[in-house]
C-alpha positions in Angstrom: -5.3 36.5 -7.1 -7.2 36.9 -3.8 -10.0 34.4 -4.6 -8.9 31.3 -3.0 -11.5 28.7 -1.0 -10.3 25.8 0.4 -11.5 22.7 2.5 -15.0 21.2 2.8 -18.4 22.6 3.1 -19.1 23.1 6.7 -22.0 20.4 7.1 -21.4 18.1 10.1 -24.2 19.1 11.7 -26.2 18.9 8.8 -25.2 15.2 9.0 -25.6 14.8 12.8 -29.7 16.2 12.0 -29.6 13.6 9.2 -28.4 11.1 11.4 -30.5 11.2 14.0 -33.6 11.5 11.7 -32.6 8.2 10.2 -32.7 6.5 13.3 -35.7 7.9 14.8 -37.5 7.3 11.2 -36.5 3.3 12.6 -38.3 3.6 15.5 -41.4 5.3 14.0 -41.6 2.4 11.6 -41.0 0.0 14.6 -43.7 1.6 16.3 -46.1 1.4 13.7 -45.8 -1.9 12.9 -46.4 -2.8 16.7 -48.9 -1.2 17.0 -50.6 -2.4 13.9 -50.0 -5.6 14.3 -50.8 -5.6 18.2 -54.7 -4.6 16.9 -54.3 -7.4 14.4 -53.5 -9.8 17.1 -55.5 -8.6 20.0 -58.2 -10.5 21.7 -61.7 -9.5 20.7 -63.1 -10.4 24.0 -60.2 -8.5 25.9 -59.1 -5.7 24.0 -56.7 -3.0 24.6 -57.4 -0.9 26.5 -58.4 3.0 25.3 -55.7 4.4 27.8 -53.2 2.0 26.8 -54.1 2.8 23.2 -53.9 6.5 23.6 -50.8 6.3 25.1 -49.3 4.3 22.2 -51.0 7.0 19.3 -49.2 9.7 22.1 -45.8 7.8 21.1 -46.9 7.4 18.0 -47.1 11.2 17.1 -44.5 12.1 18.9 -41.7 10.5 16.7 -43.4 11.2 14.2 -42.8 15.0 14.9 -39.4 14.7 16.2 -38.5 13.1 12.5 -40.4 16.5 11.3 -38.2 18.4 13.3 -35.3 17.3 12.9 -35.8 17.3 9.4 -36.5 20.9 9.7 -33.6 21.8 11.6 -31.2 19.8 8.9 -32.4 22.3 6.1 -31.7 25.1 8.4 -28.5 24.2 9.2 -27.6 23.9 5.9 -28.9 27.2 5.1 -26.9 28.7 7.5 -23.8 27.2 6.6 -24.5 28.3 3.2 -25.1 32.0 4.4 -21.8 31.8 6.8 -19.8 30.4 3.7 -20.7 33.3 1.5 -20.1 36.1 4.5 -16.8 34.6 5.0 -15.9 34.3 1.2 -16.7 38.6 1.4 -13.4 38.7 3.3 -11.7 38.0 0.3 -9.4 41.1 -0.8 -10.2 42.9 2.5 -7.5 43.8 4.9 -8.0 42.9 8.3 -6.5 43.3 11.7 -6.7 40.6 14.0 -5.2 39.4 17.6 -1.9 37.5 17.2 1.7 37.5 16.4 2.1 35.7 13.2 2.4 38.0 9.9 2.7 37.5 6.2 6.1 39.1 4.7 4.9 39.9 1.2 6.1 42.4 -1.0 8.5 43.8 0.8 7.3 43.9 4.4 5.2 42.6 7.1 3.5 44.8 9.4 2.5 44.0 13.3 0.4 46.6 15.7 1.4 46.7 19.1 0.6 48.2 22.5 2.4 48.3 25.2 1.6 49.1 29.1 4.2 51.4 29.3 7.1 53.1 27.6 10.4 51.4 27.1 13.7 52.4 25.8 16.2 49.9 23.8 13.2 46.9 23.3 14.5 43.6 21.7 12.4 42.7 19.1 12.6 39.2 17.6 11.4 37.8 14.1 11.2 34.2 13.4 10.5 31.7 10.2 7.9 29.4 10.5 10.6 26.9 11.2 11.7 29.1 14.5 14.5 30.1 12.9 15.6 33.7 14.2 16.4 35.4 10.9 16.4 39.3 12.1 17.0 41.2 15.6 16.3 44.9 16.4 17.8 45.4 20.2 17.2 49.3 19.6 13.4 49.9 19.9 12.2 52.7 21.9 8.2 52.0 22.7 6.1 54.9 23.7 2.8 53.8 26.0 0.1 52.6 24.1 -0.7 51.5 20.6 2.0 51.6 17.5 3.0 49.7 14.5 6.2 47.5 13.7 7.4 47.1 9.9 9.6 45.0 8.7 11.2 45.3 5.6 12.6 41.8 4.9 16.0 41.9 5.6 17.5 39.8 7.8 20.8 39.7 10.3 22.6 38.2 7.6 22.0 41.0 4.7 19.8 39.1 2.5 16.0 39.4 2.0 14.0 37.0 3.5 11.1 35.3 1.5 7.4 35.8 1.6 5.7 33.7 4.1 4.8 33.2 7.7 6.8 35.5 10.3 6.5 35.2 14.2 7.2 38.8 16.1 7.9 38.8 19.7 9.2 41.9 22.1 11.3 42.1 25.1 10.7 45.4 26.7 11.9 46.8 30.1 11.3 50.5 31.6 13.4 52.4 33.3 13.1 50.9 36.7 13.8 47.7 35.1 10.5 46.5 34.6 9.4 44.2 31.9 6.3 46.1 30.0 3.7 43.7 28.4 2.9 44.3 24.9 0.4 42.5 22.9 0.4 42.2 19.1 -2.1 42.0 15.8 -1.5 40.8 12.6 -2.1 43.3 9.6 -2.7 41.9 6.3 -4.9 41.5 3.1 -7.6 38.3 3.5 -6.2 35.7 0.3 -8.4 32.9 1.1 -10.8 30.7 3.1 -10.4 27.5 4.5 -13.4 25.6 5.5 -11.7 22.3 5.9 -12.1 22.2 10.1 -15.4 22.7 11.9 -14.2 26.4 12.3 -13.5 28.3 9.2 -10.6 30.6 9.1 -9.2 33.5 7.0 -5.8 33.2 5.5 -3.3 35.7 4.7 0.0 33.6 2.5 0.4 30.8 5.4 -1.3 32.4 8.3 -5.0 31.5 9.3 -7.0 33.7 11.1 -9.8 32.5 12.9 -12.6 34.6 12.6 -13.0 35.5 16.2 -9.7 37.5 16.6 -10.3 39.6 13.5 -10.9 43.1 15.4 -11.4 45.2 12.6 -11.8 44.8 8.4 -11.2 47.7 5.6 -11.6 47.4 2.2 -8.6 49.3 1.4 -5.4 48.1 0.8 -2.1 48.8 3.2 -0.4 51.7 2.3 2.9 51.7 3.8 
């Protein structure tokens, strides 16, 4: 069930605002009682002067607005993380493509895009568990230039099917001068859950989190494979 939401509300600097509005609250209140009790105390026959007294009524208000402020900024803060919680919460059910090389085998197969700076015959490619473990080798791959997809099916060097959880792809491509071709990699997957436990809320697909700024693209249909 693709509903999951995990971790905290995002309000730390909700809490910084509130913070800091505590302690300048303190020093309005200090203010205000030095000042009050300076004109309680002051000498009739020498008293303060208007410049002096301005100056402290300049202090005066300005704390007073900061306090106002920040006040201000702690609700809007938290309205935004609000409004951020509920756009990321949207992701739920989508399937997304994002920068990276860690996929979810689920259902049968796990699915990477690639490109590559140029072709390559015979490419090693290399899937890992999320203990490092190297449980399945294709040495056969030929790579034509540009943008493609790898699927994996599960099965692993040993004949058995893996399970469902976090894979790690990686390529070793050369062309035919010898070579080595780059080739970068996304993740392809449907969104299961948010996690808003760390000050940057990421997607997850199984046991991979996606942070939000290395999604490239979101549909709202399934994979077909």
């Amino acid at each position: 069930m693709v509903d999951s939401v995990s971790g905290t509300s995002s309000s730390s600097e909700a809490a910084v605002a509130s913070t800091s509005s505590t302690a300048l609250s303190a020093n309005y209140e200090m203010l205000l009682s030095l000042l009050t009790t300076q004109l309680k105390v002051q000498d009739p026959l020498d008293p303060l002067k208007a410049e002096e007294f301005t100056n402290q009524l300049v202090q005066y208000s300005s704390v007073k607005q900061q306090i106002q402020m920040n006040s201000s900024m702690a609700t809007l803060i938290e309205k935004v993380s609000a409004s951020n919680a509920t756009n990321l919460v949207s992701y739920l059910g989508q399937t997304v493509t994002a920068d990276g090389n860690e996929s979810v085998l689920n259902d049968g197969y796990a699915t990477w895009k690639f490109n590559t700076s140029a072709a390559a015959d015979g490419a090693e490619i290399t899937i890992q568990n999320s203990s490092g473990a190297i449980v399945y080798m294709d040495d056969d791959v030929d790579l034509l230039k540009g943008s493609g997809a790898y699927v994996w099916d599960g099965r692993t060097d040993s004949g058995s099917t893996a399970s469902d959880g976090a894979y790690t792809i990686s390529f070793f491509s050369q062309d035919n001068q010898g070579k080595n071709v780059s080739v970068t990699t996304e993740v392809v997957g449907v969104v299961d859950g948010v996690d808003f436990s760390s000050s940057d809320p990421v997607l997850k697909m199984g046991d991979v989190s996606i942070p939000l700024s290395s999604v490239t693209s979101v549909t709202s249909v399934s994979l077909n494979l």
